[in-house]
C-alpha positions in Angstrom: 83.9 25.5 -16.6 81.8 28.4 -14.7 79.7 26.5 -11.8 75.8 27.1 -12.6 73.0 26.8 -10.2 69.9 24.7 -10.8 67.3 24.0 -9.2 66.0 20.8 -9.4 62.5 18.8 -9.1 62.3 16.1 -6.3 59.3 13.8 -5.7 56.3 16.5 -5.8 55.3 14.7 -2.6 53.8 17.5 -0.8 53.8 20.7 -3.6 50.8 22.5 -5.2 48.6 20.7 -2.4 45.5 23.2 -1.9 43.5 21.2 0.9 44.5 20.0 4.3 45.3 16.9 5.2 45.7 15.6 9.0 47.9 12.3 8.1 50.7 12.2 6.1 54.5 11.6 6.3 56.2 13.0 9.5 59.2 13.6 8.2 59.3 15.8 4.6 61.7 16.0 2.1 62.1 19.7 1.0 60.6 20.0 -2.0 61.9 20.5 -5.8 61.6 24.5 -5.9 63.5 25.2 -2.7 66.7 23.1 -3.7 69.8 24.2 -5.8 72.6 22.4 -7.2 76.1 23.2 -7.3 78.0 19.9 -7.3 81.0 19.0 -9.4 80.0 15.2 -9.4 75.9 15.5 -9.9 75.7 18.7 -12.1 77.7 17.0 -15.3 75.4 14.0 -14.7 72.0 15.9 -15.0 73.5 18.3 -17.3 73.8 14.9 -19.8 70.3 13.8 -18.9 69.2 17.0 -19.9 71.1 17.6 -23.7 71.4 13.4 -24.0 69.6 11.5 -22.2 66.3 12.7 -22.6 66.3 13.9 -26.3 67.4 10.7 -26.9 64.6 8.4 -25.7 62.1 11.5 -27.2 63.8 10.0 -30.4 63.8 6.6 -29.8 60.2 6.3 -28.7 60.0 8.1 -32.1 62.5 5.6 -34.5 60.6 2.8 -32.3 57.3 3.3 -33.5 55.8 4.1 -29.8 54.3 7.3 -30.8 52.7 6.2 -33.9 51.2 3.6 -31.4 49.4 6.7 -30.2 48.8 8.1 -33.4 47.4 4.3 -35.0 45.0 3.9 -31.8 43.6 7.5 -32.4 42.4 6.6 -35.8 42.0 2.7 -35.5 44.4 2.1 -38.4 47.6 0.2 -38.9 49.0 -2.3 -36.0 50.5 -2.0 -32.8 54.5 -1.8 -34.2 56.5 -2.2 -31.1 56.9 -5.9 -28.8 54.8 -5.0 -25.1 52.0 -3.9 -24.3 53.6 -1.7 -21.6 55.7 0.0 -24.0 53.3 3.4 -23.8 55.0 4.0 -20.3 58.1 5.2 -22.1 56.6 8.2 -23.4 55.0 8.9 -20.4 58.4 8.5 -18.1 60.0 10.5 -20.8 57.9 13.3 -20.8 58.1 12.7 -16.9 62.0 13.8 -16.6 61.2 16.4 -19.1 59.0 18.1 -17.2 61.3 17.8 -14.3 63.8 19.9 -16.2 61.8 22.2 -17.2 60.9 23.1 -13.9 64.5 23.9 -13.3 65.5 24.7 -17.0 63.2 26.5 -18.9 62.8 25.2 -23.0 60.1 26.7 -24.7 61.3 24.2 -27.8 60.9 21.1 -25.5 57.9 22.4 -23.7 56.2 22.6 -27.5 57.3 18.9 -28.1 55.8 18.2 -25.0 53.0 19.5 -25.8 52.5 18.2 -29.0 53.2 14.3 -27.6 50.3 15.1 -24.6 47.9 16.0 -28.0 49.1 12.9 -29.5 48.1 11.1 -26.3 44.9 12.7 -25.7 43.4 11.6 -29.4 44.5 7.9 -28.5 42.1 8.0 -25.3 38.6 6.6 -25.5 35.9 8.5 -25.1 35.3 6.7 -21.4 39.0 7.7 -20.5 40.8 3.9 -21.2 44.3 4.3 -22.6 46.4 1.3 -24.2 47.2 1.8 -27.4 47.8 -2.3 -27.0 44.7 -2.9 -27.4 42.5 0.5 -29.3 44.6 0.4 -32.8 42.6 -2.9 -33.1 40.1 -4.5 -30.5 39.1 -6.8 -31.8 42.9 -7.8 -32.6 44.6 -6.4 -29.1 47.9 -7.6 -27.8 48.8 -11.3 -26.6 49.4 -10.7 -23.4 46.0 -8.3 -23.2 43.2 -10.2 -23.3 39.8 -10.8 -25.1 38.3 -8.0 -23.0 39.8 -5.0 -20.6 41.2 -5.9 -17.6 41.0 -9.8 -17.8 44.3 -9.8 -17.6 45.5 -7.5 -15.4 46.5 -9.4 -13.0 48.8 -11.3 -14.3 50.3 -9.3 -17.7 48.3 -6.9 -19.0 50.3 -4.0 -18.1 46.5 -1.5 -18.3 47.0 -0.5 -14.9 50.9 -0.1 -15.0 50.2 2.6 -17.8 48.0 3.9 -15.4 50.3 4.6 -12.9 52.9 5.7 -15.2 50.7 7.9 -16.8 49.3 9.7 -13.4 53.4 10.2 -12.5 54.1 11.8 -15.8 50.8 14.1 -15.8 51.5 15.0 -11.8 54.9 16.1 -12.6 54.0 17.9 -15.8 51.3 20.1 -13.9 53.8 21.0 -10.5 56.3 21.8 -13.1 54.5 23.8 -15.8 51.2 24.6 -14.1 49.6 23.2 -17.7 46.5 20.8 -17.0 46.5 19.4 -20.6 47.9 16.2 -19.8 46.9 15.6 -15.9 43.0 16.2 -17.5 44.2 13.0 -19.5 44.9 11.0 -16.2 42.2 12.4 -14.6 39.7 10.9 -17.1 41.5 7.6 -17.1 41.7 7.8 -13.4 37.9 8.3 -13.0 37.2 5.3 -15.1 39.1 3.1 -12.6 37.3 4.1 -10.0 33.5 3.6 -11.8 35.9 0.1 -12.8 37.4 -1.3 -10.0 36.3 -1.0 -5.9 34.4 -2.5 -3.5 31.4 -4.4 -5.3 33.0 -4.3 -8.9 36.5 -6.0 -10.1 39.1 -6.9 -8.1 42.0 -7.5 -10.0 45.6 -7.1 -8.1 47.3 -5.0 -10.5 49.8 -7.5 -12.0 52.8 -4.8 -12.6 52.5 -2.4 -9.3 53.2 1.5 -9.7 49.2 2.6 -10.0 49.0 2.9 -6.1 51.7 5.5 -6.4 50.1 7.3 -9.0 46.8 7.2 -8.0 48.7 9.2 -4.5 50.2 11.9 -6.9 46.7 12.9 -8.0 45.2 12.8 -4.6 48.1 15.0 -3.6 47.1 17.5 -6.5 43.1 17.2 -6.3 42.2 16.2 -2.4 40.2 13.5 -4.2 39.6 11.4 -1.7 38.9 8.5 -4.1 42.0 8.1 -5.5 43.8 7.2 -2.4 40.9 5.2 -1.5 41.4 3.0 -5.1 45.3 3.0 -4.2 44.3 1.3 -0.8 41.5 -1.2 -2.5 44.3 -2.2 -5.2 46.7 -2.8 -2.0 43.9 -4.5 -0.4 42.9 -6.8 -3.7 46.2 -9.0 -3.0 46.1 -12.1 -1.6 42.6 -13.1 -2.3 43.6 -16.2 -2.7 46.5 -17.9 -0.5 48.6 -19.1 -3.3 52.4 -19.6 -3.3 52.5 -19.4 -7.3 51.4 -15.8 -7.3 54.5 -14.5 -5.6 56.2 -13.6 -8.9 53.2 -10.4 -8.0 53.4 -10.4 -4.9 49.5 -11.6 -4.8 50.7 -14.5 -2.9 48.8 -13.4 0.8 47.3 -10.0 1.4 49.7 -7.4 2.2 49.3 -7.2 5.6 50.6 -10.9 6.0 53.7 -10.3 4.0 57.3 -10.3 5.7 59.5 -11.6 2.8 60.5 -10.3 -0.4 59.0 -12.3 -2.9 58.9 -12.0 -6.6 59.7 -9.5 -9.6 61.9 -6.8 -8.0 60.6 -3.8 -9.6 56.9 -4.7 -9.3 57.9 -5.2 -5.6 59.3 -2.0 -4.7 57.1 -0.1 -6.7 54.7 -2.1 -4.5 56.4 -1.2 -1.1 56.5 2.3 -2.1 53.1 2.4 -2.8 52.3 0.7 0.6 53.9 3.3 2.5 52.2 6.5 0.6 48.8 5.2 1.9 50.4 4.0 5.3 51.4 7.9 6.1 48.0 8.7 4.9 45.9 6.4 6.3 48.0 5.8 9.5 47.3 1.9 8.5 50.3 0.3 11.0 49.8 -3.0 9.7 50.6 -1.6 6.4 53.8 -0.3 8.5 54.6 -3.4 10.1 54.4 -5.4 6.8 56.6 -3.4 4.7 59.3 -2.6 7.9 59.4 -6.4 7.9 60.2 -6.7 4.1 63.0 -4.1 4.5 64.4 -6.1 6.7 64.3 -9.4 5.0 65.8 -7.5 1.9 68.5 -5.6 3.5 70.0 -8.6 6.1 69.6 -11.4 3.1 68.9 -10.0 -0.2 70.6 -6.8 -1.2 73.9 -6.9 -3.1 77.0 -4.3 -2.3 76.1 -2.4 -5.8 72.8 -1.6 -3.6 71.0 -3.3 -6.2 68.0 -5.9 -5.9 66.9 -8.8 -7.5 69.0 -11.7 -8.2 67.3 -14.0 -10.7 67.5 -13.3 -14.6 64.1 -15.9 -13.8 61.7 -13.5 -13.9 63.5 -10.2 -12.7 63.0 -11.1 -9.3 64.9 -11.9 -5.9 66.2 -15.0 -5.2 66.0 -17.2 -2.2 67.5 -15.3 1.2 71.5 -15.1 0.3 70.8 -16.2 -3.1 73.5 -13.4 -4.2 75.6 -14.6 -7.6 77.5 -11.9 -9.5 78.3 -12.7 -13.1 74.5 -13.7 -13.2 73.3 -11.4 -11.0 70.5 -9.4 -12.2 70.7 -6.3 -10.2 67.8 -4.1 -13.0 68.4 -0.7 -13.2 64.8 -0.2 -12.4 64.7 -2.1 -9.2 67.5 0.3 -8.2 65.6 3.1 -8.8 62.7 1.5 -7.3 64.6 1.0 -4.8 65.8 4.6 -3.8 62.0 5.7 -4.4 60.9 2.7 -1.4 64.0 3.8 1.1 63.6 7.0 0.9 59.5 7.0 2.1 60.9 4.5 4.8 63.2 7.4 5.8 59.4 9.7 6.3 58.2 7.0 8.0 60.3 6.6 10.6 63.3 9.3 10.3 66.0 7.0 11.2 69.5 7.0 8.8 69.3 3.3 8.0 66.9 3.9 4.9 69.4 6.8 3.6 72.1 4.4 4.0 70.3 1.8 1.7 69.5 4.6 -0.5 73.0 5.9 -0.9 74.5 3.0 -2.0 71.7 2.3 -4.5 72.1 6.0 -5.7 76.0 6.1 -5.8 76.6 2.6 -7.5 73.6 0.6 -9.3 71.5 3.5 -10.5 74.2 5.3 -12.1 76.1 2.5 -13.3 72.5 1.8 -15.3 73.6 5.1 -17.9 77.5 5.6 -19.6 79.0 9.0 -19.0 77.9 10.1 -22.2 74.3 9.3 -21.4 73.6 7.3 -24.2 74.2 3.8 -23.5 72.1 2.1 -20.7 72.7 -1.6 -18.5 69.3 -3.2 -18.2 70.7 -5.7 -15.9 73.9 -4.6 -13.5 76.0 -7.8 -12.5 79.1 -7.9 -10.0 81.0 -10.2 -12.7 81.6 -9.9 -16.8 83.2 -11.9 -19.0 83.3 -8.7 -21.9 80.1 -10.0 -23.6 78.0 -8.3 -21.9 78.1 -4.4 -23.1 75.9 -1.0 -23.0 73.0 -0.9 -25.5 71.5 2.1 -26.8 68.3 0.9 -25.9 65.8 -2.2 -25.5 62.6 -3.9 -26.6 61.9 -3.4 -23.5 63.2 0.1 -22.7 61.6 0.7 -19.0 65.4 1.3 -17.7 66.8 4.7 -20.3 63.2 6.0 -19.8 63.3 5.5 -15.7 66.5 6.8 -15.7 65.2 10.0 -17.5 62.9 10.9 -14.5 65.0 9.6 -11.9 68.4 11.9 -12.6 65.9 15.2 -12.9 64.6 14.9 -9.6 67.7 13.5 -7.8 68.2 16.1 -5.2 64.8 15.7 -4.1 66.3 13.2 -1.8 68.6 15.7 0.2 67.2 17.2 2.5 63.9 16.7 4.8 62.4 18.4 7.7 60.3 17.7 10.8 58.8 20.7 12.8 61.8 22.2 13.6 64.5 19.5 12.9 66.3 20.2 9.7 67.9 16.8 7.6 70.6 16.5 6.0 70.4 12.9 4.1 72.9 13.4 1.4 76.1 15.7 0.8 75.4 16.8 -2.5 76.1 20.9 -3.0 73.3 22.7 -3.1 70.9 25.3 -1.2 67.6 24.9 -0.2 64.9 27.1 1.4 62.9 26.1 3.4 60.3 27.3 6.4 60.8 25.7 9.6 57.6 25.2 11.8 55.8 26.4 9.0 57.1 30.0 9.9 60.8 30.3 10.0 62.8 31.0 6.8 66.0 29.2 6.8 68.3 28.5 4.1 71.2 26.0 4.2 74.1 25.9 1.5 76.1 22.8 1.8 79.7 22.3 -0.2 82.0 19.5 -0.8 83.6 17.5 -2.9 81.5 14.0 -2.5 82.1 11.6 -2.8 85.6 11.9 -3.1 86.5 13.5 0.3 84.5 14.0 3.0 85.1 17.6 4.4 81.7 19.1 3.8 81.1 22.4 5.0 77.3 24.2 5.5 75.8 28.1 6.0 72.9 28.5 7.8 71.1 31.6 7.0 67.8 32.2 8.9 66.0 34.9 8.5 66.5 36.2 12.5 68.2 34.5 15.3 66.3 31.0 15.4 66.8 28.1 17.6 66.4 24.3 15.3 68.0 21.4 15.2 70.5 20.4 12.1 70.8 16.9 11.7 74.0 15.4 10.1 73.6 12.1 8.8 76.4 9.9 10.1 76.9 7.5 7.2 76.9 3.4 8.3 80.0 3.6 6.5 81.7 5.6 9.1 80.4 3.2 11.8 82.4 0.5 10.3 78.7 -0.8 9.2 78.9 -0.8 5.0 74.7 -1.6 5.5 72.5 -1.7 8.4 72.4 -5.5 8.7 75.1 -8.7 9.2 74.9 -9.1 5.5 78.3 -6.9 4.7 81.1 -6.1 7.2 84.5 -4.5 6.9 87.5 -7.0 7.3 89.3 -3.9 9.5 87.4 -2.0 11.6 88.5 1.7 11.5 89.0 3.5 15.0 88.8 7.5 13.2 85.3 9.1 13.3 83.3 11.8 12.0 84.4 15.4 13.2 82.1 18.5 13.9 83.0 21.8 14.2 80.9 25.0 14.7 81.9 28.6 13.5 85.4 27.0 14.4 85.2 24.9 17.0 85.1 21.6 18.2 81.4 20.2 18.6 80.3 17.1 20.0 76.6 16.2 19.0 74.5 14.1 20.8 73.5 11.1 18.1 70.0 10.1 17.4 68.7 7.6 15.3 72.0 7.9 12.9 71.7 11.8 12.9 74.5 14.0 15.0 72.1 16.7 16.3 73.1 20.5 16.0 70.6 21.9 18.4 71.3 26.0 19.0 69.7 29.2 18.7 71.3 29.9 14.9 71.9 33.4 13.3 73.3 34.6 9.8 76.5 33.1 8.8 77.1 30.9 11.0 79.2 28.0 9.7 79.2 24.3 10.3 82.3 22.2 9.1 81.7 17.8 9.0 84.5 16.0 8.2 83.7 11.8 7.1 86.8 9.9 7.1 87.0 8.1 3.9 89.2 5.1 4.6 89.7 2.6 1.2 87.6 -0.4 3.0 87.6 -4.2 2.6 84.3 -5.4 2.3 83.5 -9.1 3.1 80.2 -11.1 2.9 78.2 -12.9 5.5 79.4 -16.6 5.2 75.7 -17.5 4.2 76.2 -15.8 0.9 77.6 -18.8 -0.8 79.0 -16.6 -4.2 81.2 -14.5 -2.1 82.5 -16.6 0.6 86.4 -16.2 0.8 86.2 -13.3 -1.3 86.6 -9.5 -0.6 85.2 -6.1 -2.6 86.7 -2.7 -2.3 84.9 0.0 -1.2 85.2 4.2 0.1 82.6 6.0 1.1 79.9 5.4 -0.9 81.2 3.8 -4.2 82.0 0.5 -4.3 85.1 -0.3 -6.7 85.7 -2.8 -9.5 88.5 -4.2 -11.3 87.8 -4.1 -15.3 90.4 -5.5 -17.7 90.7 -2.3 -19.6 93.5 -1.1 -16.4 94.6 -4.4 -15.8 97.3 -6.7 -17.9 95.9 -9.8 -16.0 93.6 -12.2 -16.5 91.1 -10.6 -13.8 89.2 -14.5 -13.0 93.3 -15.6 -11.9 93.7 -13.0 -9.3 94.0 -13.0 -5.8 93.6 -9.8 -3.1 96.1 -10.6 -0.1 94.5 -8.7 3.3 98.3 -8.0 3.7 97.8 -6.0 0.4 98.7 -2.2 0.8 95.8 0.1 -1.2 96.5 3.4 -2.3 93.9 6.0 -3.6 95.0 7.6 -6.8 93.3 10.3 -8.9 93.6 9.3 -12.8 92.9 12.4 -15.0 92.6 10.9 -17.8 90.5 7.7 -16.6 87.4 8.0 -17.2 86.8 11.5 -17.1 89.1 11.9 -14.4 87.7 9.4 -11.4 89.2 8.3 -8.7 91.2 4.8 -8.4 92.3 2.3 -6.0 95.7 0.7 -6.8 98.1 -2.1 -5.1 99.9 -5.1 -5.6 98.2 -8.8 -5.8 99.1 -11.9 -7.0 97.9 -13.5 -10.8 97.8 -17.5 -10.9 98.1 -19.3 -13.8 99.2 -22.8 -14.8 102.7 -23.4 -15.4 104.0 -24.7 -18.4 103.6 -28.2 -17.8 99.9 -27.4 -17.0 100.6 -30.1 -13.7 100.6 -27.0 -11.2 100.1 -23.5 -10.5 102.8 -20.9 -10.3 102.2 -17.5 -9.4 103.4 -13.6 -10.4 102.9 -10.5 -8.2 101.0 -7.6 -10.8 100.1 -4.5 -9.5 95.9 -3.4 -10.1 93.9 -0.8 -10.5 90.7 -0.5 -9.3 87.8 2.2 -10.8 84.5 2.5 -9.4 81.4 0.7 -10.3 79.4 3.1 -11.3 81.7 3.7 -14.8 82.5 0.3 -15.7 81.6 -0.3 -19.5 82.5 3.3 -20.8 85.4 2.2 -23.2 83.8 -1.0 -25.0 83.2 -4.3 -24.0 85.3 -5.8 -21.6 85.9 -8.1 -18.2 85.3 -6.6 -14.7 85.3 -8.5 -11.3 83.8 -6.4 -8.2 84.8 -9.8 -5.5 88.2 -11.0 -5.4 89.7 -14.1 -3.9 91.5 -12.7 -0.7 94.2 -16.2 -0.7 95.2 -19.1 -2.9 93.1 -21.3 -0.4 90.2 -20.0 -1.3 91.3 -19.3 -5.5 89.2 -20.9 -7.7 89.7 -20.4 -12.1 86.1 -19.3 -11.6 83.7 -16.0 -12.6 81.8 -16.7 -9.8 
């Protein structure tokens, strides 16, 4: 198939932005309209979110009744037809990652349906700028979970301020990508009602489901209104009120600023975190900073799982205690994934330092993607490291918040390549592409990277400045290549491997001084000159820290960036009686006709299984193979194991 370049939307944090502002992120990611794809393994994938993914939730939102929620609220007839109250946000994320590939992609058929969903919208608002369809098609009526009045609920499961946010995210990205203000004059309204609503003097109500602060950032970005960053700080600022261990599921357990654990309903969290760090960069609030670097740490050295994902508790979608990591019940949503990535990658503007795109990569590369099937139709809501072939893809959900975040998310995915600081140029993930971008403000430089990640790690770049130019390229050096799989004690590899990264420079060798997890490229650059980076990509052994109870004596395959499963489907064995010796030799294999053609991990092991007296155990050497995680679930339901048992000692007949 001929290669095709797109360009692709990231996280409009710093486009369209008319006004100056003296605080804000040091380090920038380049934005959407300077970045270019031309990757084998990300193009197909955003190619099916565009002709599959999204038309699809357009449709189901339709087949669901969640735009005739708009159309009953505008004319105060009929009944609210689908199950949450929340369930407005997937119109909004929809239109969200549509508006994202139209930036890139020009439709004029979508951008009509577009428009004709934001008119839909804009007749359901109140005249004073509320917008809940939960509770307009019949006030007197409104949802369960609402309330007698607005906003009594709020904090604890209204959702109003959760549709807020969604709908400022949707409306920003519509108005950077199509220069239309129909529907960011929508949030705008709704917007100024929060702040006549909520603030110093008038309610106080800690938004119960997070994302609001974020949103209420994206319009300051766009307007310079100061008061919408200063309603996203007061909303921050609301929490903790009261000291009170039973709000944790909302993080309103202590005020933000006091917080060092991860507590509570994982998406809500990040989303939280996220939020925090937006108005930490600026309002250069460092407790803000110390309270959040704190969290990170709590979550990545005792509650992140090798998928990347978060959240371990069905219980409330939220993390568990610190090494409370099961797998066949892990809940791992593909929202807190996503989340996830948005948090890490703001840590990485904060503070610059590899560890966040690390965390990030691993999210990206495993639980986010293993939340949509190849054919972009079929979505995981939760994403566990165990299944005993019950548990299968579903077209979509009551509660649908995953196939609509995933929408937005794949759009704007190489938003999170590159970044720059003055003149220091980032290079956070090896994804081919191009970008432009203007160094110090002045310097044109464009950078074309190619490879084929994640399968081998020889990446090549072209730097083309405008005139001779001296900057600083900064390689990320993956933890992976340190023989650190993340940037804690949780995870380590059972062999540590003594290769390393290689650099050369318009042919030869190069030896980079390292900072902060970067190799640093600093010369005087001119056209065509020519970087070569070569990650060795050894098939790793992954074991847990002993504290994680569900994976002690067990061991997960990993290389690179994707971590590896064993599914049924490849394997004659009963996958819960099998044993990985460390003696075991692992070979990498490329199956053409697995999977869409994927790469494999195969070797020999040993199945266990009761002999025919049932008085004992006898035991058969079967040869595996291993797929990655990310495409387990593409060929019906069916068993998959990502932890093995590594000797009989520690074999137990067990799922967990």
């Amino acid at each position: 198939m001929k290669k095709t370049l797109i360009t692709l939307t990231a996280c409009f944090l710093f486009a369209g932005l008319s006004f100056a502002q003296t605080t804000d992120y040091p380090y920038q990611g380049i934005t959407f309209n300077q970045v270019k794809l031309n990757d084998a393994f990300w193009f197909p994938r955003v190619e099916t979110n565009r002709t599959v993914t999204i038309p699809s939730s357009f449709q189901k939102c339709q087949e669901t009744g969640r735009i005739q929620n708009f159309v009953n609220a505008a004319t105060h007839t009929g009944k609210f037809l689908t199950t949450f109250p929340f369930d407005d946000t997937d119109i909004y994320k929809t239109i969200e990652g549509a508006s994202f590939s139209m930036a890139v992609h020009p439709d004029a058929k979508l951008d009509k349906y577009v428009d004709s969903l934001i008119t839909i919208v804009s007749k359901a608002q109140e005249p004073d700028g509320y917008l809940y369809t939960a509770r307009t098609i019949d006030p007197a009526h409104p949802h369960p979970w609402s309330g007698k009045d607005r906003w009594v609920n709020e904090s604890v499961m209204s959702h109003e301020l959760y549709n807020s946010g969604h709908l400022f995210e949707a409306a920003s990205a519509h108005f950077l990508s199509t220069g239309k203000r129909n529907f960011l004059n929508i949030a705008l309204k709704n917007a100024d009602l929060l702040t006549q609503v909520f603030g110093p003097g008038k309610r106080n109500d800690a938004p119960g489901h997070e994302i609001v602060e974020m949103g209420l950032v994206r319009l300051y970005r766009i307007t310079g209104e100061k008061k919408y960053l200063n309603l996203a700080k007061f909303f921050i600022d609301c929490r903790g009120k009261k000291l009170d261990k039973n709000r944790a599921y909302w993080q309103d357990q202590e005020p933000v600023v006091d917080q060092r654990e991860a507590v509570g309903h994982a998406v809500r969290a990040a989303y939280l975190y996220s939020g925090v760090a937006d108005v930490a960069a600026l309002t250069g609030n460092k407790e803000y900073v110390t309270a959040i670097d704190s969290i990170w740490e709590n979550v990545v050295s005792k509650k992140f799982y090798i998928n990347g994902g978060i959240g371990a508790k069905h219980d409330g979608e939220k993390f568990g205690d610190n090494y409370e990591l099961p797998n066949k019940s892990a809940y791992n949503e593909t929202c807190a994934a996503i989340a996830n990535v948005y948090w890490n990658f703001r840590m990485f503007e904060l503070h610059g330092q590899s560890k966040y795109i690390d965390v990030l990569e691993r999210s990206l590369y495993n639980n986010v993607l293993s939340g949509v099937s190849l054919d972009g139709k079929n979505f995981f809501y939760p994403n566990p490291l165990a299944a005993d072939g019950s548990y299968v893809r579903q077209p979509w959900f009551d509660c649908s918040c995953c196939p609509t975040n995933l929408c937005r998310f794949i759009s704007s995915v190489t938003g999170y390549i590159y970044a720059q600081k003055e003149s220091n140029l980032y290079v956070n993930l090896f994804i081919g592409s191009s970008a432009t971008l203007k160094l110090n403000g002045k310097q044109a430089v464009e950078i074309t990277q190619r490879s084929n990640y994640p399968w081998a790690g020889a990446i090549s770049f072209s730097i083309q400045p405008t005139k001779k130019t001296r900057f600083a390229l900064r390689l990320r050096i993956p933890g992976w290549v340190n023989n650190q799989p993340v940037p804690s004690n949780l995870y380590s590899y059972l062999t540590k491997t003594k290769t390393s990264y290689s650099i050369k420079v318009n042919g030869k060798d190069f030896s980079p001084t390292v900072e902060d997890g970067y190799a640093v490229i600093d010369r005087e650059w001119k056209k065509g000159d020519k970087v070569d980076y070569n990650l060795p990509m050894a098939i790793q052994r992954v074991a847990a820290n002993e504290s994680v109870a569900a994976d002690r004596g067990l061991v997960a395959l990993e290389r690179g960036p994707i971590l590896y499963c064993l599914e049924d489907k490849d394997n004659a064995f009963d996958l819960n009686n099998f044993i990985l010796p460390d003696s075991a030799t692992l070979n990498l294999t490329f199956a053409k006709d697995v999977l869409n053609g994927t790469y494999t991990i195969k070797g020999d092991g040993i199945s266990i299984s009761p002999t025919a007296n049932k008085l004992g155990f006898q035991s058969e050497t079967k040869t595996f193979m291993a797929i990655p995680y990310n495409v387990w679930d593409n060929r019906g339901g069916s068993k998959m194991r990502v932890w093995i048992p590594r000797s009989v000692s520690e074999f137990k007949l067990s799922e967990e």
